[in-house]
N, C-alpha and C positions, 0 to 999 in steps of 0.2 A: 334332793335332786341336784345333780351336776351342771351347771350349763356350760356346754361351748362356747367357744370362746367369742365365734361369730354374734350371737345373742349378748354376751357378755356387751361388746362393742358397742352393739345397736344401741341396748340398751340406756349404756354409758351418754351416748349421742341424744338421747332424750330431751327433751327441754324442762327445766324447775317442776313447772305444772304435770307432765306427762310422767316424774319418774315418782311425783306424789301417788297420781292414780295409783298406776304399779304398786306402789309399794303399797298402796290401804288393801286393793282387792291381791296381790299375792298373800299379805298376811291374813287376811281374811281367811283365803283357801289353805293355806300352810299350816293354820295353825299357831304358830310362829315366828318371832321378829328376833334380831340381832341388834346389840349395843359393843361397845367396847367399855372395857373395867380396867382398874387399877388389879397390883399384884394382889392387893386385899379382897377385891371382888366387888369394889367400890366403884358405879357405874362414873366414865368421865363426861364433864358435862362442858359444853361450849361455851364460850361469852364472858361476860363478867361478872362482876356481885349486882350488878342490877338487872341484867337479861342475859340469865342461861337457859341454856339449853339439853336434850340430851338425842345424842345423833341418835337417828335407827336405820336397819338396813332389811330391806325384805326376805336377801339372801345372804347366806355365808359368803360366799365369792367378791361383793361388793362391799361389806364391811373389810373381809380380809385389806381389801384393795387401797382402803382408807387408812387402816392400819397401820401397812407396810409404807404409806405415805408421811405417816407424822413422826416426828423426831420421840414422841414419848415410849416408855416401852407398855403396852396394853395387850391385853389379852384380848381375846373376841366370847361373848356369851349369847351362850341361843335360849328364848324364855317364852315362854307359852303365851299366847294372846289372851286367855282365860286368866292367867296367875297376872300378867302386867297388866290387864284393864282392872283387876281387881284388886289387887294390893298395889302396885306402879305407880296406876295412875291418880290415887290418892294422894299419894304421898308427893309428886310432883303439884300437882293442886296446891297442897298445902304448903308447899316451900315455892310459889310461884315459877316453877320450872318448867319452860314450853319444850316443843319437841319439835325437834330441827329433821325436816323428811327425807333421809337418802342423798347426804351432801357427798359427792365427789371431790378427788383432789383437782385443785388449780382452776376449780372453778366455783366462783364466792357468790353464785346462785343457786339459792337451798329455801325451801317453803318453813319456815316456821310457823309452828301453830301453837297454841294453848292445848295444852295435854287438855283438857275437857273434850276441845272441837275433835281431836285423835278421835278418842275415845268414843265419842259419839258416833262418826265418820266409821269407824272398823263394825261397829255394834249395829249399826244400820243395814252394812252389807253383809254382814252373819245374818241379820232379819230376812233382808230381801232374795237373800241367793241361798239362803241356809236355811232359814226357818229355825234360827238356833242365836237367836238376839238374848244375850244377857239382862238379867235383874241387875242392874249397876244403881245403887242408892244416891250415888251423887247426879245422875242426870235425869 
């Protein structure tokens, strides 16, 4: 789905909490989240060796937008909600790698979470709006 540019905007204009929402119940309904990767396909992650993180974006258009912002050069990957709560978000668990929600450029207000609470949080509203909550063994 395309959005105009107008919704793009609003969006954009969101507050921390309000573009969290968004992003949990668009991925929920999509299907689908976005990260940005190295040329390898090696997701890039935020922060430092003690608290990283790894951005997500609900849609293409708002990752591009971060993308085209940072000095690195990254690709954009779009990954199924089903494939990243199940294999992702293990492996973030495991290497203590939270997940930073829908950060914009030029503004250093962004929800981090523990890939767990994600995890939980997407699989709740696939239960409550879908009727289509995942067996996830680690929660």
């Amino acid at each position: 789905m395309v959005l105009h540019q107008k919704a793009i905007n609003a969006i954009l204009n969101l507050s921390s909490q309000e573009r969290c929402e968004h992003t949990l119940k668009r991925i929920a309904d999509s299907g689908v989240l976005y990260v940005l990767a190295d040329e390898e396909g090696d997701w890039i992650l935020w922060g430092d060796e003690k608290n990283s993180s790894l951005a997500i974006w609900p849609e293409l258009e708002f990752a591009r937008i971060m993308s085209n912002s940072e000095d690195k050069n990254s690709d954009i990957y779009e990954i199924e909600i089903e494939e990243f709560l199940e294999d992702g978000i293990p492996w973030l668990i495991e290497n203590n790698i939270g997940i930073a929600v829908f950060p914009i450029p030029n503004n250093p207000e962004t929800i981090d979470m523990k890939a767990i609470q994600f995890a939980a949080s997407v699989n709740k509203i696939l239960d409550e709006s879908y009727d289509e909550a995942l067996d996830l063994p680690y929660l």
